[in-house]
C-alpha positions as CSV (number, residue, x, y, z in Angstrom):
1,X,170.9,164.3,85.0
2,X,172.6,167.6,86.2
3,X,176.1,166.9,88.7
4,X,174.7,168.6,91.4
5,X,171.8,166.2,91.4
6,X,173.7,163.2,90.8
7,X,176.2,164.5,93.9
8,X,173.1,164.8,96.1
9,X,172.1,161.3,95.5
10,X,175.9,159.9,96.2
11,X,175.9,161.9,99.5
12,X,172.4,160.7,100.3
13,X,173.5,156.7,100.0
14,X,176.8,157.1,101.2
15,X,175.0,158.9,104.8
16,X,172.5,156.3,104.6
17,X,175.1,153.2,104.2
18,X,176.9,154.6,107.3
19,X,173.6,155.3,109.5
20,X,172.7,151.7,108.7
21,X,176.6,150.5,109.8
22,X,176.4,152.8,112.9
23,X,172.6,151.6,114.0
24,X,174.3,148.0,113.5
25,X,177.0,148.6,115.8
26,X,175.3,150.1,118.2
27,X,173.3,147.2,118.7
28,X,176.0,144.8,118.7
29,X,177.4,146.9,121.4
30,X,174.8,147.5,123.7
31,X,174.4,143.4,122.9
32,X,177.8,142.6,124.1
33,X,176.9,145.1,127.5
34,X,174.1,142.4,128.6
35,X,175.8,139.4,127.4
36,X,178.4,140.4,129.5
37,X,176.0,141.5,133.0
38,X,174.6,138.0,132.2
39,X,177.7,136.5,133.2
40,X,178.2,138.6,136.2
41,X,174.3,137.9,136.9
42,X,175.1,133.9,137.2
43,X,177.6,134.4,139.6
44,X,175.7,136.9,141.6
45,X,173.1,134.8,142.3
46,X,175.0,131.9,143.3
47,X,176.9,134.0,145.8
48,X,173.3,135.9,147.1
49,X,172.4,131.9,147.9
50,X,175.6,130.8,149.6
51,X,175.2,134.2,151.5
52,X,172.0,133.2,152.0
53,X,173.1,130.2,153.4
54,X,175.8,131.8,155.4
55,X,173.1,134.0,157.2
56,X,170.6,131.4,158.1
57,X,173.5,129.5,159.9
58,X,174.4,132.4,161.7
59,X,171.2,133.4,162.9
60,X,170.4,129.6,163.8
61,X,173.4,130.0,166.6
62,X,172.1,133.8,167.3
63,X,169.1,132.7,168.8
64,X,166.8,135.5,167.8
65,X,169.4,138.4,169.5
66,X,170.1,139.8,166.2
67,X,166.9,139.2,164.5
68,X,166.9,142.7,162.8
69,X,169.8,142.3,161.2
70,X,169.0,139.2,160.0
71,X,165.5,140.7,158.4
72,X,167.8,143.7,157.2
73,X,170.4,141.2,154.8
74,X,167.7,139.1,153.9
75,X,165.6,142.2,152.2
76,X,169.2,143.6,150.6
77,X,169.8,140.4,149.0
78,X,166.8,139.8,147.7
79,X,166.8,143.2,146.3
80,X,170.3,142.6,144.7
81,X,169.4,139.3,143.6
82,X,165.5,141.0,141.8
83,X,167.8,143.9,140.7
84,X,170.9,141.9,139.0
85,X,168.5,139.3,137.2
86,X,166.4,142.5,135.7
87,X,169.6,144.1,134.8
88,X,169.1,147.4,137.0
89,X,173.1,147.5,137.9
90,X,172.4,150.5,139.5
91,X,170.4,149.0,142.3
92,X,172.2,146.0,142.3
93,X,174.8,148.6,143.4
94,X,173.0,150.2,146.0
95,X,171.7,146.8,147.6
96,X,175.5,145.7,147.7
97,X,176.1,148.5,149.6
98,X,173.6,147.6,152.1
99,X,174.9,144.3,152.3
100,X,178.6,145.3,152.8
101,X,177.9,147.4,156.0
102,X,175.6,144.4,157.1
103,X,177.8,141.3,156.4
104,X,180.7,142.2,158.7
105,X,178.2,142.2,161.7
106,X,177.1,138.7,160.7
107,X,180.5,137.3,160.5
108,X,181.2,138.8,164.1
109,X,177.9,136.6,164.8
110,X,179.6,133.7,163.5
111,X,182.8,134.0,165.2
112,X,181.0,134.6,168.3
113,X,180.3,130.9,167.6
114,X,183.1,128.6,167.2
115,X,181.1,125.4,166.6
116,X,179.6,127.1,163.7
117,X,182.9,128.4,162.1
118,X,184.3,125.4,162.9
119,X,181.4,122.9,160.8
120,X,182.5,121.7,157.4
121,X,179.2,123.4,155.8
122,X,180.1,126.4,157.2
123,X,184.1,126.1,155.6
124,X,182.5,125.3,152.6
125,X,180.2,127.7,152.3
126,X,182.8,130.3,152.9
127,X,185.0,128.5,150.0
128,X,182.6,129.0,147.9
129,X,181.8,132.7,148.7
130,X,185.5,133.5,148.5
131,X,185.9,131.3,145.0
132,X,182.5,133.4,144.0
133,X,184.0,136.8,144.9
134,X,186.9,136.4,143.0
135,X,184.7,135.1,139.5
136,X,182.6,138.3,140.2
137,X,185.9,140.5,140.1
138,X,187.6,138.9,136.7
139,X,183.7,139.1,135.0
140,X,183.3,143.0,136.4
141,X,186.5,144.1,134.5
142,X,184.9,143.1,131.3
143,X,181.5,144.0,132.1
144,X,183.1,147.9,132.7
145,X,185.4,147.2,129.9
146,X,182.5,147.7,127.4
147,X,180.1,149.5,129.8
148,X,183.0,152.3,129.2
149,X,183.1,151.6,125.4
150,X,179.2,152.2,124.9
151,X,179.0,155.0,127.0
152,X,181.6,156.6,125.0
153,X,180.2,156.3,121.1
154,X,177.1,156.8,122.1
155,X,178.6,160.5,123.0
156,X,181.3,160.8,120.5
157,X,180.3,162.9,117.4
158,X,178.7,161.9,114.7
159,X,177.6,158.8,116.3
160,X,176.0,160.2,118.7
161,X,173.4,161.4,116.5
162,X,172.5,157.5,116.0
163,X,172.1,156.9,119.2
164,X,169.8,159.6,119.6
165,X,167.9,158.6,117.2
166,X,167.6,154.5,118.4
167,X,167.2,156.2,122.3
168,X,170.6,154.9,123.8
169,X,171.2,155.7,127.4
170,X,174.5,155.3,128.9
171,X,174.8,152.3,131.0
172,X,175.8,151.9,134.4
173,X,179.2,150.4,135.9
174,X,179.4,147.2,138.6
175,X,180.8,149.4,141.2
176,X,180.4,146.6,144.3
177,X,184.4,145.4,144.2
178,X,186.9,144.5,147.0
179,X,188.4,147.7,146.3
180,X,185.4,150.1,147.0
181,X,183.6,147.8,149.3
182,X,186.3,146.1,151.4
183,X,184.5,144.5,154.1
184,X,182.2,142.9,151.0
185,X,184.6,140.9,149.9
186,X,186.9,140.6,153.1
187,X,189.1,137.4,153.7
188,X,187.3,134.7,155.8
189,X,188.4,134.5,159.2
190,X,190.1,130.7,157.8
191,X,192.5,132.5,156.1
192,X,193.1,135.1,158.7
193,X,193.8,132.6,161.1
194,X,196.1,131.0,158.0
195,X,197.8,134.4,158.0
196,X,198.4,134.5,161.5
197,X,200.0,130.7,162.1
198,X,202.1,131.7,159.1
199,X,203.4,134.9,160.6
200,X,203.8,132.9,163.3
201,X,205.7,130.3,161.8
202,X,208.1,132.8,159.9
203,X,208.5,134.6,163.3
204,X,210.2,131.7,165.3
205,X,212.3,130.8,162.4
206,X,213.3,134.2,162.4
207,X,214.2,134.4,166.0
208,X,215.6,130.4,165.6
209,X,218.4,131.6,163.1
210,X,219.5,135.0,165.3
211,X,220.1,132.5,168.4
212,X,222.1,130.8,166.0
213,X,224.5,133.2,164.6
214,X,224.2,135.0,168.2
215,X,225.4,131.7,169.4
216,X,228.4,131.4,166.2
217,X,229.3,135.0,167.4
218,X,230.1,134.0,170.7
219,X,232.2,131.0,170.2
220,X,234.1,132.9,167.1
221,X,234.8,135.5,170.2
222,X,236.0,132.6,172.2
C-alpha cells in the first residue's frame, strides 16, 4: 500500500475520531444548558404561584378598581410560566418584563391596604417571594455560565463546523435579574419599613452620644 494512501487513511480516522469527540461534547453541553433552565424552571414556577397568590389577595381588597391590571399580570404570568416550562427563555424574558412594570402597581394596591399587608399569609407570601427571588439569582449565574460556554464553541473554529452540521443554535441568556429589572425583584415594603426603624434607631443613638460629649464639653469648660 503506497504512503500517500496509507496517510490518507490516518488523516481520515484521526478527523473522524475528533468529529465523533466534538458531536459528543456538543451534546453534553447543550445537555448541561437544559439541565440547568430546569432548575431555574422549578423555581420559576413556584414564584409565578406565590405571585399568583400575591395578586388575587390584592385584587380581593381592590374591589374590582383595578381589574385591568389584574387581567394584565395574570396573562404575563401565565405566559412566563407556558414559556419557562417549554424552555423559550426568550419569552420567558419578555413576559418578566411585563410583569416588572406591572408588579409595582400591585404592591401600591396592597399598601393601599394595611389589613392585607399586615395578614400573616400575606408576610408569608412575601417571604417566600423574596427567598424565591434570591434561588432564581444564584441558579441564573450558572444557567448564563454555560449558556455563554455553548454559544461560544458552537462559533469557535473548527468546532463550529460540528455544530453546523448537528444544527446548533445559540441559546438565549435569563436576562429578568434584580439588576436589569429592579422593581422585579424590589425589597418588600417589610423590610423597608425594617430599614427605616433601623435608621431610626441608629439616628437617636447618634444624636444620644453628641448630647453626651456636648454635655462632657461643657462641664470640662467649667
Amino acid at each position: 500500500m503506497e504512503p500517500i494512501l496509507i496517510g490518507s487513511i490516518v488523516a481520515f480516522i484521526l478527523i473522524a475520531l475528533w468529529f465523533l469527540a466534538t458531536y459528543n461534547r456538543l451534546i453534553v453541553m447543550e445537555q448541561e444548558v437544559e439541565n440547568a433552565w430546569s432548575n431555574i424552571d422549578v423555581v420559576l414556577q413556584e414564584r409565578y404561584d406565590s405571585l399568583g397568590n400575591m395578586a388575587r389577595a390584592a385584587e380581593d381588597f381592590a374591589k374590582g378598581v383595578e381589574k385591568d391590571l389584574f387581567e394584565q399580570f395574570a396573562k404575563a404570568r401565565m405566559a412566563a410560566a407556558t414559556a419557562s416550562q417549554s424552555g423559550n427563555v426568550a419569552d420567558v424574558n419578555a413576559a418578566e418584563g411585563m410583569m416588572a412594570g406591572i408588579l409595582p402597581k400591585i404592591f401600591m394596591v396592597a399598601e393601599d391596604h394595611p389589613d392585607l399587608t399586615a395578614s400573616p399569609l400575606y408576610a408569608n407570601v412575601q417571604e417566600e417571594i423574596d427567598e424565591q427571588n434570591e434561588r432564581i439569582a444564584d441558579r441564573r449565574e450558572f444557567y448564563n455560565a454555560k449558556v455563554r460556554n455553548w454559544n461560544v464553541i458552537i462559533r469557535q473554529i473548527p468546532s463550529n463546523f460540528v455544530a453546523m452540521v448537528m444544527g446548533a443554535e445559540s441559546k438565549d441568556y435569563f436576562d429578568a435579574t434584580n439588576t436589569e429589572n429592579p422593581e422585579l425583584f424590589a425589597p418588600s415594603a417589610r423590610e423597608e419599613k425594617q430599614k427605616d426603624e433601623l435608621d431610626a434607631i441608629e439616628h437617636e443613638i447618634e444624636m444620644m452620644e453628641a448630647e453626651k460629649r456636648l454635655g462632657e464639653l461643657k462641664r470640662g469648660s467649667n
